[in-house]
Structure formats: structure tokens, C-alpha cells
N, C-alpha and C positions, 0 to 999 in steps of 0.2 A: 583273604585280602581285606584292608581294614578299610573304613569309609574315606580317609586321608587318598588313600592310594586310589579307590575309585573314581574317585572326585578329577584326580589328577590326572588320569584316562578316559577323563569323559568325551565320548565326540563330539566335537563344534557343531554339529549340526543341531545339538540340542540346545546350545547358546542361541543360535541363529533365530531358532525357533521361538523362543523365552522374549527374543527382541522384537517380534514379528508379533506378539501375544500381546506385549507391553502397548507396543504401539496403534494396535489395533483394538483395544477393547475400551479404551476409553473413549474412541470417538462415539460406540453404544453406550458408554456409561461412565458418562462426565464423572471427574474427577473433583472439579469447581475447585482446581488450586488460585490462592490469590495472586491477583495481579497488582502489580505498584504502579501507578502510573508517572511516568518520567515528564520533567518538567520542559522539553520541546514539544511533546506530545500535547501536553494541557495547553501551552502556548498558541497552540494551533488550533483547540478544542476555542479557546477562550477569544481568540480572534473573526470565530465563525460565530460565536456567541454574539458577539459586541455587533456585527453587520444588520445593516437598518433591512428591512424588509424589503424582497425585489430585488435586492441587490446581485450582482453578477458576480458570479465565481469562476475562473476558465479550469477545468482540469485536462494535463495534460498526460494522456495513455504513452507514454513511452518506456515500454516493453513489451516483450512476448510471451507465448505460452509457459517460458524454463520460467522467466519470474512470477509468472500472475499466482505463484502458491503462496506469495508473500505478499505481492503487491494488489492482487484483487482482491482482499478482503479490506484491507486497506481503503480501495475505489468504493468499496460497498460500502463502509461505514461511513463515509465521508454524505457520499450523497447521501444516505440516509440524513443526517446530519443539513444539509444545506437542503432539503427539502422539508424537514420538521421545522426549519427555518421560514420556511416561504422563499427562499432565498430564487432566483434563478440561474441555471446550470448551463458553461457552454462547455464542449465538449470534442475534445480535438486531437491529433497525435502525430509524432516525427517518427515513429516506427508503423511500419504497416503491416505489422503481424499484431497492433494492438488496439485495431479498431475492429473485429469481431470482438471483442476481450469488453470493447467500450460498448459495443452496442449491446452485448451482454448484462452489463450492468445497469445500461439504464432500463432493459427492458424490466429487470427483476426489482429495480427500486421505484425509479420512476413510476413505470406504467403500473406494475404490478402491487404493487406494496403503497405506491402514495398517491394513482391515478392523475398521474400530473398529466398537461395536456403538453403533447408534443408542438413547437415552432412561439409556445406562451410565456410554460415556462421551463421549458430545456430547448438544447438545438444542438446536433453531431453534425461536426465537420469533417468527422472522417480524419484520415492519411492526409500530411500535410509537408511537402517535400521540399527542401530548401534549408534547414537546417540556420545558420545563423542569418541569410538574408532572410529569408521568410519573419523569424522572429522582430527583427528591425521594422521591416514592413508591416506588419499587425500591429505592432504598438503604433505605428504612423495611421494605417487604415486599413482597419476590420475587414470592412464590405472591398478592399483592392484586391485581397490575398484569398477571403474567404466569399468568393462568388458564389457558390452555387452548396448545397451541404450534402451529406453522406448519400443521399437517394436521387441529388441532381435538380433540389429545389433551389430557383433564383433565392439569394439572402434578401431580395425586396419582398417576397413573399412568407417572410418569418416574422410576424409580428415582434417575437423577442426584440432584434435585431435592431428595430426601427431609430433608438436610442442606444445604440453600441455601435461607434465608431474608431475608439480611438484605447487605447491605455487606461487615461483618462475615465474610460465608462465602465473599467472592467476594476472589481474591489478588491481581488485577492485570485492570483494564479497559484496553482498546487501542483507540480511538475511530480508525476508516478515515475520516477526514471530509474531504469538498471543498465546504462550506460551512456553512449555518443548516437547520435545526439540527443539530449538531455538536460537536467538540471541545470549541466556547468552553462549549457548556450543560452537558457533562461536570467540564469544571474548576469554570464557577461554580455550578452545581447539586448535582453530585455530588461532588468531589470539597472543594470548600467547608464542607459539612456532614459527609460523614464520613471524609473524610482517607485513602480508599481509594489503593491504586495506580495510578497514570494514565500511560499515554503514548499516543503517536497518529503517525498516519499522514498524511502530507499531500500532494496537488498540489505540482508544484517551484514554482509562483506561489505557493501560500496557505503554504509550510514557514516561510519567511523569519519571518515575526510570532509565532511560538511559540516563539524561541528565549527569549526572555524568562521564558517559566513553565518554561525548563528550569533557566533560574538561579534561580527562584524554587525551585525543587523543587516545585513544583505538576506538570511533567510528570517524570517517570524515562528519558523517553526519544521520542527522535523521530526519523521515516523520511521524508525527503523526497524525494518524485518516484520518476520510475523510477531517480535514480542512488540513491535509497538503498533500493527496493527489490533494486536488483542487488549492493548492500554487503550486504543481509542474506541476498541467494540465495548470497553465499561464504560466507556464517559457517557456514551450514547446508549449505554443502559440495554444492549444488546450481546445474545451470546450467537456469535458467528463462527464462519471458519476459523477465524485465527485463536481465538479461546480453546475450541477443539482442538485445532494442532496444538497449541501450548500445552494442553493438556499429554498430549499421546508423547510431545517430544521431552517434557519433566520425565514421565514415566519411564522413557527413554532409557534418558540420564542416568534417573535413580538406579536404574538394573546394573547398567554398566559400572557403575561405580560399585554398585554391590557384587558385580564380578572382580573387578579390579581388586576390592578387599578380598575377597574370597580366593583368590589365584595368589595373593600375598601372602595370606595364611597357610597355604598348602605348601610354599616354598617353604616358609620358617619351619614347619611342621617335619616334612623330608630332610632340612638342613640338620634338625637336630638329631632324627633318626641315624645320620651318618656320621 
């Protein structure tokens, strides 16, 4: 039996396994494929750039555990990012499977990594239910909507807080969203009314349909998927999760296609044999 023909009898389990190899050993032994950074991603680098020191940035946790493979590394580099700033972090969500996910994050940036001081200069508001009334009423009044925060401390007892009332006080919201409600109730709720800073975070499926409000200027900026959470882990001059996944999912790629050739080959090969 000739190598043709073995090739052509091989069991898929061996494939499987080839995929499972590919994807797996790069996360021990980076690959450091380049990354390009796309110009919504810089948009958004360069708008946290430009913010005067102190300034408030809202991020919004809206998704769960199916997204956080794409969108928490995303939340990770960001605050890393507005805390090399000095910048200060409020931190909030319309999905309530994404405030473990937030408390998550700020523990391992915040407290861990930048020792910022909790209620100074960050503050978690937890789960926040109401959907597009709630957004209407926040840009109207912070302290009406957000009483009390994640652990059930009064907002009079946040120093952050004491100068954050309104829209107005808040410099740039960044909506993490992988559905309803989400991004779309930020643009047509919040940022409809009061014309605040908007960009957002997206799944590589849900990124495609926001390109539109970035031509509008309705968003300043957009991250989509893990490739553009790993465009923003360069800007910030970090290798995070979504680097590693980039990397394991190239590797991916590459095999696949190098089966797709090679199960092409094996056709033409037999064809002419006959």
C-alpha cells in the first residue's frame, strides 16, 4: 500500500488529535505571531490616551461566562490602560452573570497589579436592572439609580463618587457587550440623549454590525473579538490572554488548511490513479 493510499485511510482521530496539539502548545510556547492593530482599536487606545488625569471612565460588564473568552481580556487590558492612566474606574453591568466576571477583573488589575484604592479610585456597582430606563436615569442621576454599590455601600460613602452625578461627569463609557441588553441601549438610550463618549467591545460574530455607528460617530471606538482584544494587549504593551489565544487559534488555522491541502492532493492523486 502506497503512502497516497495510507494517508487516505487515516483515522480522524489522528486529525483531531494534530488540532488539539496545535492548539495547545502554544499557549506553553508562544508563538509571538504579529499582530496589526486596526484603526477602531487605536481609536479607542488614543481617546484614553488623550483623558486629563482623574477622569472617569464607566465600563459596562454586559456578558457571561460563553463571552468572557473574548471579551475579558478585552476588560483586562482596558483597565490596565485607564489605571496607567491615573484615570478613575466606575464599574457596572445589565447582565448579572457579569459581575463576578467584573469583580474578577478588578481584583487582578486594580488591587493586584496597580494597588489602586477601592471607593478613590475605582467603585463596582454590581448588576444593574432596567435596561433602557435605568440607562436614561444614570445619565440624569448617578447617585438616584446607583444607591448603594456591589457589597451595599451607601454612594455618599465613596469618595470617588462625591463629583459623579450626571453624564456630564462621566468622560468616556466602554459597553463589553455580547447581546440585549447592551451596546445597542447605550447608543440609543444613553448616548442619544446626552451625547456622552461611547465605544464598545464586541464578540468577533456581533463586532461586524457596529461598524456603522462608528462612521456615524455615535461609537469613538471598537474591539472586536479576541483579535482585537490581542491588538489592544500590544498597544498596552502587554502579552495577555487574547495574544495566547491568537496565537493557539493561527496555529489552528494553519493545520487546517494544511489538511485541506493535503486531502486535495490525495484526491488528485487517486483521480489519476484511475
Amino acid at each position: 500500500m502506497g503512502v497516497v493510499e495510507r494517508l487516505s485511510r487515516l483515522d480522524r482521530r489522528y486529525i483531531f488529535l494534530a488540532v488539539a496539539i496545535a492548539v495547545t502548545l502554544p499557549i506553553f510556547f508562544p508563538i509571538g505571531l504579529p499582530i496589526e492593530v486596526t484603526a477602531p482599536v487605536k481609536q479607542l487606545y488614543d481617546v484614553i490616551e488623550d483623558l486629563p488625569e482623574r477622569a472617569v471612565v464607566l465600563i459596562s460588564i454586559d456578558y457571561d461566562p460563553s463571552g468572557a473568552p473574548e471579551l475579558q481580556p478585552a476588560t483586562l487590558a482596558i483597565l490596565r490602560h485607564c489605571f496607567k492612566r491615573n484615570l478613575r474606574v466606575l464599574v457596572l453591568g445589565m447582565w448579572a452573570p457579569g459581575v463576578p466576571l467584573g469583580m474578577k477583573a478588578l481584583e487582578e488589575i486594580a488591587e493586584n497589579e496597580f494597588h489602586r484604592q477601592y471607593g478613590i479610585d475605582y467603585v463596582n456597582f454590581g448588576y444593574r436592572p432596567g435596561g433602557a430606563i435605568f440607562l436614561i436615569n444614570l445619565g440624569r442621576d448617578v447617585h438616584d439609580v446607583c444607591r448603594t454599590d456591589v457589597y451595599g455601600t451607601p454612594v455618599e460613602d465613596l469618595p470617588m463618587m462625591d463629583d459623579v452625578h450626571s453624564a456630564s461627569d462621566i468622560a468616556l463609557v466602554i459597553s463589553m457587550s455580547m447581546g440585549v441588553p447592551g451596546s445597542d441601549q447605550w447608543i440609543w438610550y444613553y448616548h442619544a440623549r446626552y451625547r456622552g463618549k461611547l465605544a464598545t467591545a464586541q464578540t468577533a460574530i456581533g463586532a461586524p454590525r457596529y461598524y456603522p455607528y462608528l462612521q456615524t460617530g455615535q461609537l469613538i471606538g471598537l474591539i472586536g473579538g479576541m483579535k482585537g482584544a490581542a491588538e489592544y494587549e500590544r498597544l498596552v504593551q502587554t502579552r495577555g490572554l487574547a495574544t495566547i489565544g491568537m496565537d493557539s487559534q493561527s496555529a489552528a488555522h494553519m493545520l487546517i488548511i494544511g489538511f485541506v491541502i493535503l486531502g486535495n492532493f490525495i484526491f488528485w492523486m487517486q483521480k489519476r490513479k484511475r
